[in-house]
C-alpha positions in Angstrom: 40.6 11.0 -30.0 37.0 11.9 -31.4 34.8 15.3 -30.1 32.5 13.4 -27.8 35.4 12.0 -26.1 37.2 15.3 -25.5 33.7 17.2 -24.5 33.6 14.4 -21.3 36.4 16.0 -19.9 36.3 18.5 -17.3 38.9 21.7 -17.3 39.1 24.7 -14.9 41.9 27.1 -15.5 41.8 27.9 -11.7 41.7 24.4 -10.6 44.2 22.9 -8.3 43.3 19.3 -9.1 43.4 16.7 -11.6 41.1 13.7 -11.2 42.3 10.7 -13.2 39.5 8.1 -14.0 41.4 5.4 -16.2 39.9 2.0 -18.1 40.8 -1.9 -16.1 43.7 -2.4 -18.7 45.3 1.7 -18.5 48.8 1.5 -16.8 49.9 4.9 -16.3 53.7 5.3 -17.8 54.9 7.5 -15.5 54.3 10.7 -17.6 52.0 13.4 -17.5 51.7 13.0 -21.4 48.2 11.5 -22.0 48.2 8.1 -24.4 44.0 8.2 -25.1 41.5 10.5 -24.0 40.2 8.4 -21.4 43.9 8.9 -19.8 43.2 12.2 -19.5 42.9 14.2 -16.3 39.8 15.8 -15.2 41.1 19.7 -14.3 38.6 20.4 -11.5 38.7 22.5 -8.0 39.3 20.8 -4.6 37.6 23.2 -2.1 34.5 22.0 -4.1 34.9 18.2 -3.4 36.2 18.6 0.3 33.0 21.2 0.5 30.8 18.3 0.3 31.9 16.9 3.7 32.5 13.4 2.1 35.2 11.6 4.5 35.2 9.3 1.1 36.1 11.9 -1.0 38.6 13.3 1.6 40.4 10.1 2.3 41.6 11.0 -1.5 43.2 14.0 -0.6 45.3 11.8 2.2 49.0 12.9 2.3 50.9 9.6 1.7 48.0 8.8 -0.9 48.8 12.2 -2.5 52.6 11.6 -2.3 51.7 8.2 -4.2 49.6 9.8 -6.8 52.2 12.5 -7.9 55.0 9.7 -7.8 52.7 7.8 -9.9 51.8 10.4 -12.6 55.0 11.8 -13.2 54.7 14.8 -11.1 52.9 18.1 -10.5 52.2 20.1 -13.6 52.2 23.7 -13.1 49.0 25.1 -11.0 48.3 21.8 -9.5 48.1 21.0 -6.2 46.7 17.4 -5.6 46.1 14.3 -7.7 43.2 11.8 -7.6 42.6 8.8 -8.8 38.9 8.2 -8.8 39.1 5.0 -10.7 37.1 2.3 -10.2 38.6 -0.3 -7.3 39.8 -3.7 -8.8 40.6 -5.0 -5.6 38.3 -7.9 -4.4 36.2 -6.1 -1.3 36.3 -2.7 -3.3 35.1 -4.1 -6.1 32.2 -6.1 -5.1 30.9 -3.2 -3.3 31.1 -1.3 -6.3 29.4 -3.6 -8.2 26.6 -4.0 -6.3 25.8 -0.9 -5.8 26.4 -0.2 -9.5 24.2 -2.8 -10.8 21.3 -1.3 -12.7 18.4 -3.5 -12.0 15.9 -5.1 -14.6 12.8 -2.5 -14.2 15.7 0.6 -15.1 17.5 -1.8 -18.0 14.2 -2.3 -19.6 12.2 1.4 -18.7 13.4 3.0 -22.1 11.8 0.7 -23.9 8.2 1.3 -22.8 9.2 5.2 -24.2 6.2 4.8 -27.0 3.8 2.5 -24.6 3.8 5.5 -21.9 4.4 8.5 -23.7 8.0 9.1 -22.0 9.7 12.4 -22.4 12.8 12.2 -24.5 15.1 13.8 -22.2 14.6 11.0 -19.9 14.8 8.0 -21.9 16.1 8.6 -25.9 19.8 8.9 -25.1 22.4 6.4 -26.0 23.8 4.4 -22.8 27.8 4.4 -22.5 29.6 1.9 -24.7 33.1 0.5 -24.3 35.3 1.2 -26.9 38.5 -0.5 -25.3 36.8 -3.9 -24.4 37.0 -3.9 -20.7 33.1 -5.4 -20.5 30.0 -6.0 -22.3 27.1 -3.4 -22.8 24.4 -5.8 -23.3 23.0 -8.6 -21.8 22.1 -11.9 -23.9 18.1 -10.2 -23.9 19.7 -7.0 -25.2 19.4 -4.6 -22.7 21.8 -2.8 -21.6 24.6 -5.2 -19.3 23.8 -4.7 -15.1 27.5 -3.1 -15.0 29.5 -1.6 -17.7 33.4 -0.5 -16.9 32.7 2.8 -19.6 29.2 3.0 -17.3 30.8 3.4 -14.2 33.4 6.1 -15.6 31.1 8.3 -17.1 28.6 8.1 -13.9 32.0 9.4 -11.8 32.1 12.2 -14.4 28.7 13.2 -14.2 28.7 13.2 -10.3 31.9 15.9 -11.1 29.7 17.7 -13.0 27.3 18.3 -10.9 29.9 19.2 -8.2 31.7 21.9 -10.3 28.2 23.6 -11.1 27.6 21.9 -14.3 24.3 20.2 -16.0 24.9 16.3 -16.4 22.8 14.6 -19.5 21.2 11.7 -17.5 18.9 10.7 -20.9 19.0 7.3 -20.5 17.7 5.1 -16.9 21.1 3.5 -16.8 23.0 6.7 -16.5 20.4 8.2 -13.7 20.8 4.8 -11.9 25.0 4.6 -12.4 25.2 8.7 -11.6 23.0 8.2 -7.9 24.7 4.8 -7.3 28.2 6.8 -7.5 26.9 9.5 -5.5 25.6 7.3 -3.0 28.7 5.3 -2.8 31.1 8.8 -2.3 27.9 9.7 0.7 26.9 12.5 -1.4 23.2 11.7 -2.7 21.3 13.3 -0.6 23.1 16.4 -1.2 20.2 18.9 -3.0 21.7 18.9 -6.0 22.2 15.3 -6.6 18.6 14.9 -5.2 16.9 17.2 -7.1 18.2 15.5 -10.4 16.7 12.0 -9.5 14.0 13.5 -8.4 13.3 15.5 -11.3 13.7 12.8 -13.6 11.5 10.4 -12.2 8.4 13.2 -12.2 9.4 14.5 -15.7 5.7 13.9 -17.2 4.5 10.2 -17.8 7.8 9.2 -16.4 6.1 9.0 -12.8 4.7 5.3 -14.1 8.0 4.2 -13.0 6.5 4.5 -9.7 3.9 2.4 -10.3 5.5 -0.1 -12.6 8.6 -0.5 -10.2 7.9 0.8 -6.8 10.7 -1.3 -5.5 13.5 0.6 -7.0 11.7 4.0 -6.7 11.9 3.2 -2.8 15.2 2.5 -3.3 16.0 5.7 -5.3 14.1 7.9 -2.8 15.8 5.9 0.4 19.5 6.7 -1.4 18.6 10.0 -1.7 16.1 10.8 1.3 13.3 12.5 -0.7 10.4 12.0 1.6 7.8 12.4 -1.1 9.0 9.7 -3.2 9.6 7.3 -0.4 5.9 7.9 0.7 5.0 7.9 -3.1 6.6 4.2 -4.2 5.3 2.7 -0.3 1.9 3.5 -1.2 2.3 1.2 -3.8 4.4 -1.8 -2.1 1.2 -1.5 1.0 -1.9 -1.5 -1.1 -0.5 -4.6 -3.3 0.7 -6.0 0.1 -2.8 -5.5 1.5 -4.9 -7.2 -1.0 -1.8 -10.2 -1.1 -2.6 -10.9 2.8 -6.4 -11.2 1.9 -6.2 -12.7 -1.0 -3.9 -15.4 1.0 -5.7 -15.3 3.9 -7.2 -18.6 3.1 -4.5 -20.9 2.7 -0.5 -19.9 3.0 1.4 -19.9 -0.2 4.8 -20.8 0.1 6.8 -17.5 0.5 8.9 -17.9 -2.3 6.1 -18.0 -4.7 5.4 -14.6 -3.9 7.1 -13.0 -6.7 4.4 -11.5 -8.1 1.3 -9.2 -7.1 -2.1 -9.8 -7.4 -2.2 -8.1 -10.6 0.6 -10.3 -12.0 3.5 -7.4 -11.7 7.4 -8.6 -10.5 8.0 -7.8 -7.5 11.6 -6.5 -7.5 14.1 -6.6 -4.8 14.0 -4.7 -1.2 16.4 -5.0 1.8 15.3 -7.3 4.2 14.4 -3.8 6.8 12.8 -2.7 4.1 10.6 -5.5 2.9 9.7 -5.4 6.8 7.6 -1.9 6.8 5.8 -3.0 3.7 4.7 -6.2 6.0 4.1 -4.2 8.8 2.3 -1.3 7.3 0.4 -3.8 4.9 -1.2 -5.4 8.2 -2.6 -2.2 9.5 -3.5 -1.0 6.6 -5.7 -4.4 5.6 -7.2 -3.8 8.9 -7.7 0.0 8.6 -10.0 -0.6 5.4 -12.2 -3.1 7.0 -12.7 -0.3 9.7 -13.8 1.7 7.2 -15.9 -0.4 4.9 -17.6 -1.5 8.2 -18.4 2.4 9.0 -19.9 2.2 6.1 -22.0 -1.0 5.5 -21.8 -2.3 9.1 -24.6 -2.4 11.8 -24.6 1.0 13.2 -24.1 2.9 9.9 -23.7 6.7 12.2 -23.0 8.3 8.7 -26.8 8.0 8.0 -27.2 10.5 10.7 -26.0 13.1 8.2 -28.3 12.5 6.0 -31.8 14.9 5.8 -34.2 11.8 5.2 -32.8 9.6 7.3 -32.8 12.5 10.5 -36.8 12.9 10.0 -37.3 8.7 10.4 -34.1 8.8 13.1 -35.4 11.8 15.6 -38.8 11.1 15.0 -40.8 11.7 18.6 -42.5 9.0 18.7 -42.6 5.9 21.4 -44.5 2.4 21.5 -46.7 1.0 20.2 -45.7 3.9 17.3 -41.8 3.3 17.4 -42.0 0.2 16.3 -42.5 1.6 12.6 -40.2 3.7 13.4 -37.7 0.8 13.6 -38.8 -1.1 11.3 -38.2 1.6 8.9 -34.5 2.5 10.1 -33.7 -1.5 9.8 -35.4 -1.5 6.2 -33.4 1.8 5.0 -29.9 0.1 6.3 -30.3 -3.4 5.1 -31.0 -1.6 1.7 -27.7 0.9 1.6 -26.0 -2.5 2.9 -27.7 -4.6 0.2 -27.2 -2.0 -2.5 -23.3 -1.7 -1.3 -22.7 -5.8 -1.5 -24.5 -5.7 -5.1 -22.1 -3.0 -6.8 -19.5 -5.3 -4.6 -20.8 -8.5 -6.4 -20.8 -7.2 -10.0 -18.7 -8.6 -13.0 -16.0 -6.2 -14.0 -12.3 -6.1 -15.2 -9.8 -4.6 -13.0 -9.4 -0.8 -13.5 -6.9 0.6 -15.8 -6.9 4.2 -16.9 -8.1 5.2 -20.4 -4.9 6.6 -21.3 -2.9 3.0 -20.6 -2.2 0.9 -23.0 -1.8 -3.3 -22.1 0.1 -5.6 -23.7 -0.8 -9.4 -25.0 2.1 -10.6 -23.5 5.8 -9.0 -22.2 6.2 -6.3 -19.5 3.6 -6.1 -17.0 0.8 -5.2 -16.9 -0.5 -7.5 -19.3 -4.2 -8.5 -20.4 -4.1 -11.5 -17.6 -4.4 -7.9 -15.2 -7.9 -7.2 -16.5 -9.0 -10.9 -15.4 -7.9 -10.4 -11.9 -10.6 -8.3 -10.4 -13.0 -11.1 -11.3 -10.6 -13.9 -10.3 -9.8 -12.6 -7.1 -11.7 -13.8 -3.6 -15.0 -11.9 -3.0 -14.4 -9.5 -0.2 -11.0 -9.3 -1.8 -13.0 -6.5 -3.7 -12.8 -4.0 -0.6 -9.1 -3.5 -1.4 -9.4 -2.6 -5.0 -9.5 0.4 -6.7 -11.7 -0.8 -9.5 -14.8 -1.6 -6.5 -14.3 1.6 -4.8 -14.5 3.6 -8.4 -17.5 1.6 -9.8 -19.0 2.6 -6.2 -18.5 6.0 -7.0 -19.4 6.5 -10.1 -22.9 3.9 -9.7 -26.4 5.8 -10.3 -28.4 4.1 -6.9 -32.0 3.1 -7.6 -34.5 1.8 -5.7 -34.7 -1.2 -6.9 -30.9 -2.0 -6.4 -32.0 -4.0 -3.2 -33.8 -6.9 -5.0 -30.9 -7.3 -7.2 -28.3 -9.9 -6.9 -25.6 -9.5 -4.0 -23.6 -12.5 -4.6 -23.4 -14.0 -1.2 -26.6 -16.0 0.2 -29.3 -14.6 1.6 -29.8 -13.2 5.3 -25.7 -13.7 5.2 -23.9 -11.8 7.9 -21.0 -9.5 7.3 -19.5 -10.9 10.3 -19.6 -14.4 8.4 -18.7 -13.2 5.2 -15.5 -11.4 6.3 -14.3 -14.3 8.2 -14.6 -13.2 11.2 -11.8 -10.5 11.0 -10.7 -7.6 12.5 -13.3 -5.0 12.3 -15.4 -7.8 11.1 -16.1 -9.8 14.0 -18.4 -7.7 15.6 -20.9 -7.6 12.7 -23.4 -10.6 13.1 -26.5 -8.5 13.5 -25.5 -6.6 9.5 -27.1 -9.0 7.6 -26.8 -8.9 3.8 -30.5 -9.6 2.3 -32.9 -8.6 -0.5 -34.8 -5.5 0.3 -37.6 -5.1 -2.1 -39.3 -1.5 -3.4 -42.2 -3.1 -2.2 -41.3 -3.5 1.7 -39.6 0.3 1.2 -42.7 1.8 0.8 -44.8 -0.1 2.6 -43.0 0.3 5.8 -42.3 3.9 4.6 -46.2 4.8 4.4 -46.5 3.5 7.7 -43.9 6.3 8.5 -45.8 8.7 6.6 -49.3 7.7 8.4 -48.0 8.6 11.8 -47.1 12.0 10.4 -51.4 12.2 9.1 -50.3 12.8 6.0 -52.2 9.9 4.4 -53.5 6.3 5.8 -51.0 3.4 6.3 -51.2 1.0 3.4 -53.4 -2.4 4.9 -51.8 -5.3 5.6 -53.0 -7.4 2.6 -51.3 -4.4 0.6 -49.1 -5.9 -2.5 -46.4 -4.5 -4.7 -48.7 -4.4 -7.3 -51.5 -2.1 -5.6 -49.0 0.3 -4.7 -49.6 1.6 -8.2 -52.2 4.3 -7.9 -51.1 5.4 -4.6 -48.8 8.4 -4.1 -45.1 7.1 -2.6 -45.5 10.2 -0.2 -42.9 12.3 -2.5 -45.3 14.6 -3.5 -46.2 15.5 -0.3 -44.7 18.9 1.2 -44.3 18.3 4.9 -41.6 19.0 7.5 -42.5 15.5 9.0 -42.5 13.1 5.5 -40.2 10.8 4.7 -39.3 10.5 0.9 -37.8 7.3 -0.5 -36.5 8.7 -4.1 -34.6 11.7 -1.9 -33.5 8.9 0.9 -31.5 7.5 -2.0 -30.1 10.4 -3.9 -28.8 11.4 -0.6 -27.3 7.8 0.3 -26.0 8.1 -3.7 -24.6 11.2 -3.0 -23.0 10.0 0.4 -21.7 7.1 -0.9 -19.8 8.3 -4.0 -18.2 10.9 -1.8 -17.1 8.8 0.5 -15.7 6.3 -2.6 -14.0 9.1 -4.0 -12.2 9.9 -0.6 -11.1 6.0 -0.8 -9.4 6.2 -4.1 -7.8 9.7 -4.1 -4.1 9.9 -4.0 -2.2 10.8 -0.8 -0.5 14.1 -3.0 -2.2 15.6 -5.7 0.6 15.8 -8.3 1.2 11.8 -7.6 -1.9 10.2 -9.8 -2.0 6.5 -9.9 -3.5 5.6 -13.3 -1.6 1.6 -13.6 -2.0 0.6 -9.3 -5.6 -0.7 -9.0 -5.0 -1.4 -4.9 -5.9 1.3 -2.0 -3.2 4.0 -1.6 -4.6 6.2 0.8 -2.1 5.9 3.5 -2.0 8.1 6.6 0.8 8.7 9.6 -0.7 4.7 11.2 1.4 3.4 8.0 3.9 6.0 7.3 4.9 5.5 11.1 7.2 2.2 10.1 9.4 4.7 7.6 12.2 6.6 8.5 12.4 9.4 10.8 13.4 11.9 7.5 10.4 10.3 5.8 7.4 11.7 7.9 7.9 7.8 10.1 9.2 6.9 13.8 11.3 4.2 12.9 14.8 5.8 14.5 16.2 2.6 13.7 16.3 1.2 17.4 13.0 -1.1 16.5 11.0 0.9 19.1 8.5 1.2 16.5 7.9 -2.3 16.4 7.8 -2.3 20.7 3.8 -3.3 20.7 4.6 -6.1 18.1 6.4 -9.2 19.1 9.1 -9.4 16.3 9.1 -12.3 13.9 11.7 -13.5 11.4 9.2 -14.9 9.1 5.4 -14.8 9.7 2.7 -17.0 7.2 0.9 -14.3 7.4 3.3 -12.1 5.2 3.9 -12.9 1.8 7.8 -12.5 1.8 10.1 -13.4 4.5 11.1 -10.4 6.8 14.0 -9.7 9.3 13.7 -10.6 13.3 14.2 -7.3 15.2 16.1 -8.3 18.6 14.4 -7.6 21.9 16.4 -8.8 24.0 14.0 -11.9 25.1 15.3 -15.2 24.8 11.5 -16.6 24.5 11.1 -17.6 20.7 8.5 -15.9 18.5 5.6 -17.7 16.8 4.1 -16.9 13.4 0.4 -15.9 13.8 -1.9 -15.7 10.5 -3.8 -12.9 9.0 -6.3 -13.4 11.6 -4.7 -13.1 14.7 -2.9 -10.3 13.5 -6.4 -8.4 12.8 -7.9 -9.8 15.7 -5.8 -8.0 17.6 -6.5 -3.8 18.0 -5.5 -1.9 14.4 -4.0 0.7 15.1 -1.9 -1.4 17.7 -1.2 -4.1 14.7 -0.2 -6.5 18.1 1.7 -9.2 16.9 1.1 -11.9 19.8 2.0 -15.7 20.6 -0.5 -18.1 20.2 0.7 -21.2 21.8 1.1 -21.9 25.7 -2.6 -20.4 26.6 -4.5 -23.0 28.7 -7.5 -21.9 26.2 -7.8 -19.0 24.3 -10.9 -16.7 23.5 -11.6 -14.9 20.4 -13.8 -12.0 21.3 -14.9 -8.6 19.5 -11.7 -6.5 21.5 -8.3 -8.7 21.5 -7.4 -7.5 24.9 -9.8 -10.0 25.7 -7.1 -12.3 25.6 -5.1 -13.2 28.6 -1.3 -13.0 28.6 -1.3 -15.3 31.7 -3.4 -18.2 30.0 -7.0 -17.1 31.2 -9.7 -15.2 29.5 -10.6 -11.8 31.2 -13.8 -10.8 32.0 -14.8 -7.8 30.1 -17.1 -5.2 30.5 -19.7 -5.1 27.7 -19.1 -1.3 27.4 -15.9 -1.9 25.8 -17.6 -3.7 22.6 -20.6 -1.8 22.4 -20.4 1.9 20.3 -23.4 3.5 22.2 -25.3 6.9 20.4 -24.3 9.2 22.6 -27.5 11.0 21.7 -30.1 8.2 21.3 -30.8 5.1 23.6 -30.6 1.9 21.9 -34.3 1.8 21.1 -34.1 3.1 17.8 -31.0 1.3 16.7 -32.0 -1.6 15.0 -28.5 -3.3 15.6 -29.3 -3.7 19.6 -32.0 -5.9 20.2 -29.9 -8.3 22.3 -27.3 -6.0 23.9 -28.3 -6.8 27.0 -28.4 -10.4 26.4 -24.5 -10.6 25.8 -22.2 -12.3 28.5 -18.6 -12.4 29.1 -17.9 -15.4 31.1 -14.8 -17.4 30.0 -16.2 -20.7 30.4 -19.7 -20.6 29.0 -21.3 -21.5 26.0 -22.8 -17.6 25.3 -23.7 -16.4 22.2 -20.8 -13.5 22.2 -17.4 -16.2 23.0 -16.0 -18.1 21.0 -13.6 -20.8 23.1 -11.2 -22.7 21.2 -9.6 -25.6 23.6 -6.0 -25.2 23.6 -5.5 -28.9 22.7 -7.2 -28.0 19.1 -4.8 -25.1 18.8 -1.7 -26.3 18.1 -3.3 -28.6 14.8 -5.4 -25.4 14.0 -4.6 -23.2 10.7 -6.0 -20.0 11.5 -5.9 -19.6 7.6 -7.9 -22.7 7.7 -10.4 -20.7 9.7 -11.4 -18.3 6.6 -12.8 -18.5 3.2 -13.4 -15.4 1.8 -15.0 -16.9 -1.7 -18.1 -16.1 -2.3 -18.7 -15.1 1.8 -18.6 -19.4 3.0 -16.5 -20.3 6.1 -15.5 -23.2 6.7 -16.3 -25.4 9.9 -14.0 -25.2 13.2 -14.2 -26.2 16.6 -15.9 -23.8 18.5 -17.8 -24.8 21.2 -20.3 -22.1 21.0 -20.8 -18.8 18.7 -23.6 -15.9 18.3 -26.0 -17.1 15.8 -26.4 -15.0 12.8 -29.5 -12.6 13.4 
């Protein structure tokens, strides 16, 4: 019987209880006198296991169970009270359930040995897992890590759950024995007591140990589920949305076959979820993918309101002055947006390898991520950029100059960003934002036109080039309340922009950095809704948080199969694409049929849409975002409001009717192509021309 074996066991003088955990191939001999140490009895209190509230635990203290028990061991030595056998079931059901539950998946098997790639503490991951020493299984797999169950495993987890019950400091050094220690506590209904918690908890934020989050977000969901820590549940979905986010887009296109969807973008595993689980990640992805268009539209669309904030911009945007004069005035305001937008699309266009923190280390080949991650910023679609971290931090961290206007913005000229994001979501309204070159030359010119109406020197002539500007003062040196400066215009914007980049890329917590996730993780409560009700959500588990969404089993717009919540309707469900799902409102995330309509319209507001197979008529007020301070004279994005008409059945420039005998044949994937901003034809029988 060697030291380490003897230091396992567990004795109390005061206890009332012994706890026998015994090997497969033990057979008790009717004796109280021990054969090997693993025979044993564990010399522990009862009051401190029926404390717990556990009816599993209880159901061991059962009368006729007890009566068994002490028959079985040979009777009650003195001080004793009860007998338990915690041993691990053999019976069929029992056993199954065990072993599932007890089944250390591959991202834990294989954590300890990244310990030198990501710095990870020792206490965490330099132990020694468990070994058999009787032969009742095998401790490694034919890879040689450790086996998904081990017999000795199992046994030493019920031990360390024990431990922490009578008060007592388990070593969980090794991810096998944190995984097999909240499995058993979780299968005894005990993990999300605080001290079972606060160990799993605790070791997955010890230090660099918080990769794990990023690296496996599957099981740290499933950690932080068994254990209902909010935190880390909101912590590991961050992770599963933004990488289901960018799949969606990056699929958008054309649907993959959903059980080729085993990886990310970035090329990491995606592990396993249960089916209600994979579910909010599909859900939340959605609204998410749709959340960031809103906001790179508030940022690069037509109406660009942030501008308003800005000093230089105020001067040229509550100038007083009306026609002929205000046409300079708009002209100028056009100018200065279709450079912030052209300026935006060029950083968005630029050559770069995916983002990795210094401090990360990549591998040739093996565990994720490898050097294939680098490649896949550059190999993604275009617009795909929006959801990466890697566009949103070159953003932030990009000097502006003037001259970033005339550079090259990848798509083709006089593009709009209706067209180049496929018509989506917050998209579809934006055919007036085109994306064009916007030389110095047309800055200033149309800026000292500005700057002549405020006397402060003559407007340039019309036969004016680039090249006379030269020995002509840009108007910065000029001290007037009235002036507009270019060189400040774009400090500001600078200044604006990176702000506004860094807001995009921050973490959610502050003590939850993501240096190895290069998708979007800023979640907020529109997302989070679709977790539990102890995670910050308002899923109570009825499905009422699904109520504005028809339920689907499996959608082509996902990129895993999900589960069919039951409504009660006998009508079946279809499987809309990306874009349906976005063309319907955001923060609704409306999930709606699209067969049986008599013809169906495709407008800026999805409630456009009739349930009842006819289009609505609409009033423009509900597509329009009017200044509430300034008519729409000065808004360069106007200039054929009034010209827009909602009729069902016409050939307008705002409608877009698809027959319903087209629709059944028509792949809404078919309908986008986000590469390089091109489209691909469909039937429409009339659209707004790009402006």
């Amino acid at each position: 019987m060697s030291v380490s074996e003897l230091e396992d066991i567990l004795f109390f003088e005061d206890a009332d209880t012994l706890a026998f955990i015994d090997p497969p191939s033990y057979k008790p001999a009717w004796s109280l006198q021990p054969s090997c140490a693993q025979s044993i009895g564990h010399r522990i209190h009862s009051w401190k296991l029926l404390g717990t509230g556990s009816e599993i635990l209880k159901q061991f203290f059962d009368p006729k169970l007890q009566e068994r028990n002490i028959k079985h061991r040979g009777g009650l030595p003195e001080g004793i009270k009860y007998i338990i056998d915690l041993t691990p079931p053999s019976t069929e059901d029992d056993a199954v359930l065990h072993l599932t539950e007890l089944s250390c998946p591959l991202g834990i098997r294989t954590w300890a040995d990244a310990r030198d790639r990501w710095h990870l503490p020792p206490q965490c991951v330099s132990g020694v897992d468990i070994h058999s020493s009787d032969g009742d299984g095998d401790d490694k797999d034919h890879s040689g890590y450790p086996a998904e169950y081990s017999p000795a495993r199992h046994r030493a987890g019920i031990v360390h759950v024990l431990q922490v019950l009578e008060g007592l400091n388990p070593t969980l050094d090794t991810p096998c024995k944190l995984w097999t220690f909240f499995a058993v506590a979780k299968l005894y209904e005990i993990s999300t007591r605080t001290d079972i918690s606060m160990r799993v908890t605790l070791w997955m934020y010890e230090g660099e140990n918080k990769r794990f989050i990023e690296l496996h977000p599957e099981i740290a969901y499933r950690l932080a589920k068994g254990i209902q820590c909010d935190y880390l549940l909101q912590d590991a979905f961050c992770v599963l949305v933004g990488e289901e986010a960018l799949l969606l887009l990056r699929n958008s296109r054309t649907p993959i076959p959903k059980q080729q969807q085993t990886t990310t973008v970035h090329g990491r595993p995606r592990e396993m979820l249960d089916d209600d689980d994979v579910q909010r990640v599909q859900y939340a992805g959605e609204l998410f993918l749709g959340r960031i268009f809103e906001k790179f539209v508030e940022l690069a669309g037509a109406d660009m309101h942030w501008m308003k904030s800005l000093h230089q911009f105020r001067r040229v945007f509550y100038s007083p002055y009306g026609p002929p004069e205000g046409e300079i005035v708009e002209d100028l305001i056009a100018a200065l947006k279709d450079w912030v937008r052209a300026t935006i699309f060029m950083v968005l266009s630029l050559e770069s390898i995916s983002w990795l923190s210094n401090k990360c280390k990549l591998e040739p080949s093996g565990d994720y991520p490898t050097r294939d991650y680098l490649n896949a910023y550059s190999s993604m679609p275009f617009m795909a950029h929006i959801m990466t971290r890697t566009f949103w931090v070159i953003l932030s961290e990009r000097k502006l100059d003037e001259h970033d206007g005339e550079k090259d913005i990848g798509p083709p000229r006089d593009c709009s960003l209706a067209k180049m994001g496929g018509y989506m979501g917050a998209f579809r309204d934006q055919h007036n934002a085109l994306v064009r070159y916007v030389t110095v030359a047309e800055l200033r010119r149309k800026m000292r036109a500005f700057n002549g109406l405020c006397g402060l020197f003559p407007a340039a002539e019309p036969n004016d080039r680039a090249g006379n500007h030269a020995t002509q003062p840009d108007g910065d040196e000029f001290v007037s309340e009235g002036y507009f400066s270019l060189s400040t215009f774009v400090i500001e914007v600078q200044q604006y922009i990176s702000a506004f980049a860094r807001e995009m890329i921050a973490p959610g917590r502050p003590v939850m950095s993501y240096d190895l996730t290069d998708t979007l993780t800023l979640l907020t409560e529109n997302e989070y809704r679709f977790l539990p009700l102890w995670a910050g959500g308002c899923d109570d588990g009825s499905g009422g948080v699904y109520a504005d969404q028809i339920p689907l089993a499996e959608t082509d717009g996902f990129s895993a199969p999900g589960p069919s919540i039951h409504t009660g309707s006998a009508a079946p469900s279809t499987a809309p694409s990306v874009m349906s799902l976005l063309e319907s409102t955001v923060h609704g995330a409306s999930h709606r049929a699209t067969e049986g309509f008599a013809s169906e319209v495709v407008s800026i507001n999805s409630e456009v849409m009739s349930e009842t197979g006819n289009a609505n008529v609409v009033d423009p007020s509900d597509f329009q975002k009017v200044d509430d301070e300034l008519s729409f004279a000065l808004d360069s994005s106007a200039d054929d409001v009034d010209d827009v008409s909602f009729d069902s059945d016409s050939d307008s420039d705002d409608t877009v009717v698809i027959d319903h005998a087209d629709i059944t044949e028509f792949s809404e994937f078919e309908e986008m192509d986000l590469d390089e901003g091109k489209v691909q034809n469909i039937l429409i029988r009339g659209k707004r021309a790009a402006a």
